[in-house]
N, C-alpha and C positions, 0 to 999 in steps of 0.2 A: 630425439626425446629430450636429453639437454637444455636444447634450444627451446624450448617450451618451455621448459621447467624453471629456465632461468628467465623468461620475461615474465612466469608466472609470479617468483619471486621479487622482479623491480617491481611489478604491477601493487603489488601489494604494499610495497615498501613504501609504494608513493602515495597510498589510500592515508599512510599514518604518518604526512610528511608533517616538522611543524616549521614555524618561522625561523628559527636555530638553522635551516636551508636556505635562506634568502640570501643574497648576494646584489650588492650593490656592481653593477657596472658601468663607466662611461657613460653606455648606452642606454642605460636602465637596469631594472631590478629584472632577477632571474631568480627561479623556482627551483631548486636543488631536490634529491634523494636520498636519504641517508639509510644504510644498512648497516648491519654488526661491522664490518668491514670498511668503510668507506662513506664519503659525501662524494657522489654523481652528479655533475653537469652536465648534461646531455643533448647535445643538438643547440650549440649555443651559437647564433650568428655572429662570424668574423669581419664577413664582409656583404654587400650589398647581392640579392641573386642575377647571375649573369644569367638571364636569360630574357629573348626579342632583343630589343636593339643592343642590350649590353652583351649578347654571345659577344666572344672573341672582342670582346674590350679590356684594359687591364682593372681589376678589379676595385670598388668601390666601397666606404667603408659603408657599414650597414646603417639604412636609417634611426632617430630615436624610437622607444616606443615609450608608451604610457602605462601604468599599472606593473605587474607580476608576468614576465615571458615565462610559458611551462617550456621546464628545461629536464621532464623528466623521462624522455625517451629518446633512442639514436634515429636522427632523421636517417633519410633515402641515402646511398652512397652516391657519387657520382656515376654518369652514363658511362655504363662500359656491358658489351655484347659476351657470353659463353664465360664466365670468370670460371665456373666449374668442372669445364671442360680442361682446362691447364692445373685448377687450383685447388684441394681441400675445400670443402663447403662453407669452412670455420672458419676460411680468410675470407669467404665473398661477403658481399652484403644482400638480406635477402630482398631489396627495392633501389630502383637507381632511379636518381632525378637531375635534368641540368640543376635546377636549385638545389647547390651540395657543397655548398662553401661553411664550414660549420665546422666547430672545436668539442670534441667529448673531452670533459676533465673530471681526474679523481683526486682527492684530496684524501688524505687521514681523516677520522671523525674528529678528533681532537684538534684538527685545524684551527688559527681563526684568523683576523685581520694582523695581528702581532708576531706567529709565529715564525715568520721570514724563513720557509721551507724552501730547502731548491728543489728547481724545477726542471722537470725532463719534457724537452716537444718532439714527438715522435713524429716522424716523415714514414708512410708506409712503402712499401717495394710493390711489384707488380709491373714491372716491364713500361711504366707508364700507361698501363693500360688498363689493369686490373685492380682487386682490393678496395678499400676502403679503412680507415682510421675509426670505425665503428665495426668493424667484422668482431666475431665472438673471441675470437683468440687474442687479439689486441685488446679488451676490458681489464681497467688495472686495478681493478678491488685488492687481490694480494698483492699486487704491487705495490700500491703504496702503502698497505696497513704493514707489510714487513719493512719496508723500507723508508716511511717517515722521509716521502719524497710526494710532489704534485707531481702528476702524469697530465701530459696535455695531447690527444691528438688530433692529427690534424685531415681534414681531406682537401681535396687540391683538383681542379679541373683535368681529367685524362683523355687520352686519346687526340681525336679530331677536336674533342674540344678543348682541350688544353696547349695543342701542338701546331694545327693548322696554318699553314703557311699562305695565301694569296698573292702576294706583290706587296708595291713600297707606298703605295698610294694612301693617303690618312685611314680612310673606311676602309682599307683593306685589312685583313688578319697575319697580323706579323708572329704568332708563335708565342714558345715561353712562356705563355701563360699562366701553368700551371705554377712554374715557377716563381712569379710573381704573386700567387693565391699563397705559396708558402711565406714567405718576406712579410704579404701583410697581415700573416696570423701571428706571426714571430711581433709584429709591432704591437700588435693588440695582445698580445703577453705582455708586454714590455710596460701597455697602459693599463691591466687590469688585474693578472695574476696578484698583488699585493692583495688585495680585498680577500681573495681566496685563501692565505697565506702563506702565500709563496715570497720571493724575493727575487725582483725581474733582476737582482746585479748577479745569480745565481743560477743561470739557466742553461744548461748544455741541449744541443741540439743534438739527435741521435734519429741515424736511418737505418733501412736494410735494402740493399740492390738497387733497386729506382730512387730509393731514399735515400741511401749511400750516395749514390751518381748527385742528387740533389743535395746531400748534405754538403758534397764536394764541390759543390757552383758556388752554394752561399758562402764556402770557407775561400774562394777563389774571386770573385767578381767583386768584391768588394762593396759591395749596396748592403748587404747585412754586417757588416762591421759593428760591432755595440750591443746587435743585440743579441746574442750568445756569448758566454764565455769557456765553455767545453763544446768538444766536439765527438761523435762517435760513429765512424762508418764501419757498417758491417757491411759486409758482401756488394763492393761494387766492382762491377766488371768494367775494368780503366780501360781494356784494350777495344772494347765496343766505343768507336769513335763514333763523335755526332755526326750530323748531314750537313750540306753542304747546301748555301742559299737553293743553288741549280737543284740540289735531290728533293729539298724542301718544294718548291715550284713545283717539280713533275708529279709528287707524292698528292699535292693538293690540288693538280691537275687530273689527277686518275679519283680523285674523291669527290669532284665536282661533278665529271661524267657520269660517276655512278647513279646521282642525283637530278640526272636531267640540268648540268648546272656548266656553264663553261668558268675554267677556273681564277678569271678575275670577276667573275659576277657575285660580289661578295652579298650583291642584294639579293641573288637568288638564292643562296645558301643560307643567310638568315630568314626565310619563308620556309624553309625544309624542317618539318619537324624531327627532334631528336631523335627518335627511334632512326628515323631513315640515316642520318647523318653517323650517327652509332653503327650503323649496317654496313653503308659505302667505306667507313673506317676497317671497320671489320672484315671486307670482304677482300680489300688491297692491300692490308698487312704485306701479304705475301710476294705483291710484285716489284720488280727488283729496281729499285732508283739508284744504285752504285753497283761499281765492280767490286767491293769485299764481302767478303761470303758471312763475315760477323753484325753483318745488318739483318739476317733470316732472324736475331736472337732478339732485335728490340729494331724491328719495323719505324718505329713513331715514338717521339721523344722530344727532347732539346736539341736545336739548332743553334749551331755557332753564327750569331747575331752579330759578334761584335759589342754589344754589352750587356743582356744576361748573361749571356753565354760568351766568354771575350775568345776563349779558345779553349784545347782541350785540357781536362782536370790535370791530367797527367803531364802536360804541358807548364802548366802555372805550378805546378808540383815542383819542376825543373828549376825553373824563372824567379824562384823563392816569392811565389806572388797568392801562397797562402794568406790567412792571420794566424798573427804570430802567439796561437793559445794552444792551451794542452789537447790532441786529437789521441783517441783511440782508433785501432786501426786492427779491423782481422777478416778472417775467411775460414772456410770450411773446403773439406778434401771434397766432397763430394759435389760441389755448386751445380753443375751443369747435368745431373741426370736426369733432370725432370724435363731440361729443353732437348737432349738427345733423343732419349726413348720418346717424348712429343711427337719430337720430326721425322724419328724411324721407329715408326709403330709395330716392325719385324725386325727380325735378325739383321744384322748388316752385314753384306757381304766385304771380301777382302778388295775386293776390286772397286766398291767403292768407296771403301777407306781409304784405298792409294790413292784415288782420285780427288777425294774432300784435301789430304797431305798435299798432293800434288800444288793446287791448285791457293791452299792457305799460304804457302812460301815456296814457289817452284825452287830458289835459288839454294832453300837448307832442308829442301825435302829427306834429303839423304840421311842429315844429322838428326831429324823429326825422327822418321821410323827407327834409327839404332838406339833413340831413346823411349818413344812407345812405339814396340814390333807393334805386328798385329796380332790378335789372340789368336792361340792355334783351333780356338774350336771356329765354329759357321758363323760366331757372331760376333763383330768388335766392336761394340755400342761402350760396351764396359770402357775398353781402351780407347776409343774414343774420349768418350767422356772425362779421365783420367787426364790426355791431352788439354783440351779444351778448358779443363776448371784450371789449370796450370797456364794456359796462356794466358784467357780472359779475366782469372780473378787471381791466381795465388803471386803469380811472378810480377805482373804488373804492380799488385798491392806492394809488395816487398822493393818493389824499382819505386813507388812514389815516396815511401816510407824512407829510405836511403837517403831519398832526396830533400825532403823533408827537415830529417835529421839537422842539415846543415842551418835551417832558417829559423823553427818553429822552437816554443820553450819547452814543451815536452813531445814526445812522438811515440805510441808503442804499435806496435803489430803484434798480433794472435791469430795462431792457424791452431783448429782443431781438427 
């Protein structure tokens, strides 16, 4: 009901928009909304639509347009299969389109070209797979009217279409995409947020879990240098390492088949429309391309390239091969219930908790259990989970942070 209530609300806001919402871009002029709360940019193109020959190209800046762009509703989210099945309703999007390259942003009403507000670029989380930078619960009306901050976010190609691996060959789909879709909304900040009243020398980058993981490349791979000057990762799970060319290959090898497609036929895979390509993503999640068992948590992702990805966050964490700016850094006790109870939709028995233990570190199995026994009742999902937020996100966090320490000008970590 909400969700009604509140597009009943834009809808209206935008019947009594007046020019006081225009906005000069680059690109051209755009059509804003302003409520008691805030000015809306909504659905404002960053980049050119990958979609036909540009699937799995790396992204292109958007053409000019002519006149007034309506920029008063949240476009389509990016292609992604069941987000409600893993996620609150309030983080999906309720339309998905390959064409999904686009910036929601909210500004103060009091904004204007002079004000030189900082600005926050939001990376959303979602396993790489889910969500959207326009879901209901990411809208930052209170955001910025208490905080006298721009809010920008972003969406980013996911899944098969963001990640997709084929071979080395030009036309073929090398990956990371999605991550390159972030970099070049971070640029188009950099060209256009002034108009809005922002200050692109004031822009900290902030994610959560898949954002995080991504906020931790662009602080890492050095291609985004300049254009952030803060950083803030929440919730990312460091110990979930990326793929490996070889996992990459086989993963894009079992998504080709799904498609009637052999997996360097990058021609036959561009004729596949999205829903199906969305599906065969969808459907081989689950089959196993490595022997670590923390690939079941994030299937499909970034791949260690060699330069988006040069190697792992937690690595370059090590290597002092951060930038060297102030990062915020936390986690939460709970991270992992939502993928636990997911995966074990019952009780868990004791016997297969020895064996997930066993099998996570044969060599410190022993030292695991005398630090999470098993629960004494039928089911140790709880203790599980406990485990698991503790390897994937809290200790890992606390090892980068350490590491950190020695290189970067400021560093904090928060565990709630």
């Amino acid at each position: 009901m909400f969700r009604y209530l509140y597009s009943l609300i834009i809808s209206l806001a935008a019947f009594f928009t007046n020019d006081d919402v225009v906005v000069q871009t680059k690109y051209g002029k755009i059509q804003g909304v302003q409520t008691s709360k805030s000015r809306a940019f909504l659905g404002v193109p960053y980049a050119a639509p990958p979609v036909g020959e540009m699937r799995w190209r790396p992204p292109e800046h958007p053409s000019p347009w002519s006149g007034i762009l309506d920029a008063t509703a949240v476009k389509a989210g990016c292609y992604q299969l069941a987000c409600a099945s893993m996620n609150p309703p309030i983080l999906c999007p309720k339309q998905v389109s390959e064409d999904c390259l686009y910036l929601n942003i909210w500004t103060p009403v009091n904004a204007s070209a002079e004000s030189r507000l900082p600005v926050m670029v939001f990376i959303h989380g979602g396993n790489f797979v889910h969500l959207s930078g326009g879901s209901l619960l990411f809208r930052g009306e209170d955001f910025v009217s208490k905080g006298q901050v721009i809010l920008v976010n972003v969406d980013y190609r996911l899944g098969a279409f963001g990640f997709l691996v084929t071979g080395d060959k030009a036309e073929d789909a090398k990956g990371n995409y999605g991550i390159k879709d972030q970099r070049m909304a971070l640029q188009w900040v950099q060209e256009n947020i002034k108009t809005f009243g922002g200050d692109p020398t004031k822009v900290t980058l902030f994610g959560q879990s898949a954002g995080a993981q991504s906020t931790a490349i662009h602080l890492s791979n050095g291609k985004a240098n300049g254009l952030f000057r803060n950083a803030i990762v929440e919730s990312a799970p460091f110990d979930i390492r990326y793929k490996t060319k070889e996992e990459v290959l086989l993963l894009g090898d079992f998504i080709a088949e799904f498609v009637n497609c052999t997996g360097a036929d990058i021609t036959c895979l561009r004729t596949r429309s999205a829903a199906d390509i969305a599906l065969a993503e969808h459907e081989v999640r689950s089959v196993i391309t490595s022997p670590f068992l923390l690939e079941l948590f994030e299937p499909i992702g970034p791949w260690i390239d060699g330069d988006e990805v040069k190697m792992e966050p937690i690595d370059s964490a090590h290597k002092g091969q951060f930038q060297n700016i102030p990062i915020l850094m936390g986690t939460l006790s709970e991270e992992t219930r939502i993928f636990v109870y997911e995966a074990w939709k019952k009780p868990l028995r004791l016997q297969t908790y020895l064996g997930i233990v066993l099998l996570a570190d044969p060599k410190k199995s022993l030292q695991i259990l005398d630090k999470y026994p098993p629960n004494k009742s039928t089911d140790c999902r709880d203790t599980l989970q406990e485990l698991a937020t503790d390897l994937i996100f809290t200790c890992t966090a606390r090892n980068v942070t350490q590491s950190l320490q020695t290189f970067t000008l400021v560093i904090v970590f928060i565990h709630f």
